[in-house]
N, C-alpha and C positions, 0 to 999 in steps of 0.2 A: 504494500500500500504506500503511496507517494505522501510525502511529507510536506504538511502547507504550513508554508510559515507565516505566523503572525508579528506582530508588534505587541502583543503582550498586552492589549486594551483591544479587548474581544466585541466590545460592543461600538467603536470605535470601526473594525477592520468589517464587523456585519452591515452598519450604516453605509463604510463605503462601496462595501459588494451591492448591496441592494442599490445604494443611487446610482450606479454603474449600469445596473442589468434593467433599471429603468429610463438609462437616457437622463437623468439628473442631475444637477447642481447642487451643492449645500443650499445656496440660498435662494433656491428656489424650493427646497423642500420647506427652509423656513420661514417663506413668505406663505405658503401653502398652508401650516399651524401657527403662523403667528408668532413665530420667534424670531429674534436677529439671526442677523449670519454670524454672527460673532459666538453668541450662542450655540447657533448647531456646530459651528470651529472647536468650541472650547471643549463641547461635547465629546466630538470627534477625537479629539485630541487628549483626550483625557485627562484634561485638565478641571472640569467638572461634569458632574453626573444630572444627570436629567431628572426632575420629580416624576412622579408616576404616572399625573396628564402629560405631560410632556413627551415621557417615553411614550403613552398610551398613540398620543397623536403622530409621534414620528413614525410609528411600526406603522399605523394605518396610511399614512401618507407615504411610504415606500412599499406598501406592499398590496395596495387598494388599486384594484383596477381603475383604469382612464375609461 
């Protein structure tokens, strides 16, 4: 089995699989729930964690059909 490597901030590396396999930008995913782009960056980056609507809207918004 092939070994995928991460960066160690799992939620972080799934945000940007899915905005990838949607054709997306950070801040467009966070113009879409209503946060900065700085926000979904800081996110991304693991620099802060998202509350539970936040996460709740970002999963829905990367993974919600168009």
């Amino acid at each position: 089995m092939p070994r995928i490597e991460t960066s160690g901030n799992i939620l972080g590396d799934t945000i940007r699989q899915s905005l990838k396999l949607r054709g997306m930008k950070a801040y467009e995913l966070g113009e879409q729930i209503g946060l900065s782009s700085t926000s979904i960056t800081k996110i991304m980056n693991g620099v802060s964690r998202p509350r539970q609507y936040a996460f709740t809207q970002m999963w829905d918004g990367t993974w919600r059909k168009r």
